[in-house]
C-alpha positions as CSV (number, residue, x, y, z in Angstrom):
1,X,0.0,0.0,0.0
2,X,1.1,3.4,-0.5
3,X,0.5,6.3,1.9
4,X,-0.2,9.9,1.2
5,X,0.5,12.3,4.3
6,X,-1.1,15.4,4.8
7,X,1.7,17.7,3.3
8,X,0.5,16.5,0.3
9,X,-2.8,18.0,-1.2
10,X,-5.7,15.7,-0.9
11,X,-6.1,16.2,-4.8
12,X,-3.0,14.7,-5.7
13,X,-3.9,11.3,-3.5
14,X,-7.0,11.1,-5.2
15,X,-5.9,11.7,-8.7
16,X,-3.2,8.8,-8.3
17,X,-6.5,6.5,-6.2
18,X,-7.9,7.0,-9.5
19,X,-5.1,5.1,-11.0
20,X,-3.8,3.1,-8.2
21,X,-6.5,0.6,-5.8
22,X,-3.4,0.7,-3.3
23,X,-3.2,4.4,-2.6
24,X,-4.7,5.8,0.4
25,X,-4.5,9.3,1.8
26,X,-3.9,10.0,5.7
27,X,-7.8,10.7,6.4
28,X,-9.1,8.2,4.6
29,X,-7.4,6.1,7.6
30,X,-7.0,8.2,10.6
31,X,-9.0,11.3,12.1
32,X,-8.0,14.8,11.3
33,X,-5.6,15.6,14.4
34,X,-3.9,12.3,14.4
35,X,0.1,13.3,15.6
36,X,2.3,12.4,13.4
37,X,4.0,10.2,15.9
38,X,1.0,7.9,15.7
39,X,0.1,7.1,12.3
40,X,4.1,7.0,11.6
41,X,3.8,4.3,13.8
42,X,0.5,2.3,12.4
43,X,1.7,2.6,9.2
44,X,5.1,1.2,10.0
45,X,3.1,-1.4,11.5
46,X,1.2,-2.4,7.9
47,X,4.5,-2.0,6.2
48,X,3.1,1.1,3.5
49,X,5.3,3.1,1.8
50,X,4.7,6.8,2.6
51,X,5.0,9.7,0.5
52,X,5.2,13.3,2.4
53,X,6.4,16.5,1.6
54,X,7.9,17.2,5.4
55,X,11.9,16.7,4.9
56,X,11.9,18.4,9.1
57,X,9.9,14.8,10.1
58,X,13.7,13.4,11.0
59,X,14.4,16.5,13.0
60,X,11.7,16.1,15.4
61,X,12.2,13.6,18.3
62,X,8.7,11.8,18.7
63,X,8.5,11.3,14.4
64,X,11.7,10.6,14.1
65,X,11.5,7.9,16.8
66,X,8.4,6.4,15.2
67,X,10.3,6.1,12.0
68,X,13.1,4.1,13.8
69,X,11.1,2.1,15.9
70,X,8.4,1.5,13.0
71,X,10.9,0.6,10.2
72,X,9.0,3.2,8.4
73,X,10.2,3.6,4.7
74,X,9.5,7.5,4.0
75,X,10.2,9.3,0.7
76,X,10.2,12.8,0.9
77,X,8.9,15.2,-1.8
78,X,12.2,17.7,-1.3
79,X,11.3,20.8,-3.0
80,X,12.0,24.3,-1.2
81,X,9.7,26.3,-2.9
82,X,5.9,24.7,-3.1
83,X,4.8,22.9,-6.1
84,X,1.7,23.0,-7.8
85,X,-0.6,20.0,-7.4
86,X,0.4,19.2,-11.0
87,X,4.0,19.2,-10.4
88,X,3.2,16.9,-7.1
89,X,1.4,14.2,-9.2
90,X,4.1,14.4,-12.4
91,X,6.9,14.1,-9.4
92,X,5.3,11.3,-7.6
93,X,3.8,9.7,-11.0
94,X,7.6,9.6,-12.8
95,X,9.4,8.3,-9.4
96,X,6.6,5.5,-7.8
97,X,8.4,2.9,-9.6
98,X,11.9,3.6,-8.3
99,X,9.9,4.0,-4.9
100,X,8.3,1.0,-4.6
101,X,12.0,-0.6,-5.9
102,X,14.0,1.2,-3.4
103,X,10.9,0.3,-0.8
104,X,11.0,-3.7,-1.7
105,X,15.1,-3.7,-1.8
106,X,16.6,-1.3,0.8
107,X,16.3,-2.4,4.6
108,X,13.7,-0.2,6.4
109,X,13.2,2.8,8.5
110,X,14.5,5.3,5.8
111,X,13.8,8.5,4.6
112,X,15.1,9.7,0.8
113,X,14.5,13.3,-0.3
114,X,13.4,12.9,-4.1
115,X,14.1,16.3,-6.0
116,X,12.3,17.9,-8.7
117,X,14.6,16.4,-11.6
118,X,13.3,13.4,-10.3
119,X,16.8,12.3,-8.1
120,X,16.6,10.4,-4.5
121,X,18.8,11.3,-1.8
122,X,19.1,8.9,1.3
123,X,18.2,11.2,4.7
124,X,18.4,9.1,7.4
């Protein structure tokens, strides 16, 4: 399954659910003021891959400790200015493959940055 968090617009989860069966978006499995800490943690559980936009997530103590304790494979839309839904859903679209690869292959909790010409970077 793959995991849309909150960072990302709703639009762009339901654009790629129109697509994908396996996609689901964070409130479409947890209530609105879920901490991050705790759906970082039931999705670690299930073993999704999670998309996001929030490259501080390793910074804070409580997420990052989900991630770690969760073996939570994150891949982080790394972009410093914000991008248009459009060039969420080309970004995500062009790079799912080499996710789900990098998800199935490399041992879990990660994060990877993935840039705008489409590059990963391992963060944690």
């Amino acid at each position: 399954m793959i995991f849309i968090d909150r960072s990302i617009p709703r639009s762009v989860a339901q654009a790629l659910k129109l697509v994908r069966s396996d996609v689901r978006w964070l409130e479409d499995e947890f209530p609105h003021d879920v901490s991050d800490a705790e759906w970082l943690r039931e999705i670690g559980i299930r073993g999704w891959l999670v998309i996001g936009r929030d490259r501080r997530i390793r910074h804070r103590p409580a997420e990052k400790q989900a991630i770690l304790d969760y073996d939570v494979g994150y891949f982080c839309i790394a972009q410093d200015a914000n991008p248009t839904r459009w060039e969420y859903l080309r970004l995500i679209v062009g790079t799912l493959d080499q996710m789900e690869l990098v998800f199935g292959t490399v041992a879990r909790p990660f994060i990877y940055g993935i840039y705008r010409d489409g590059a990963f970077r391992r963060l944690l």
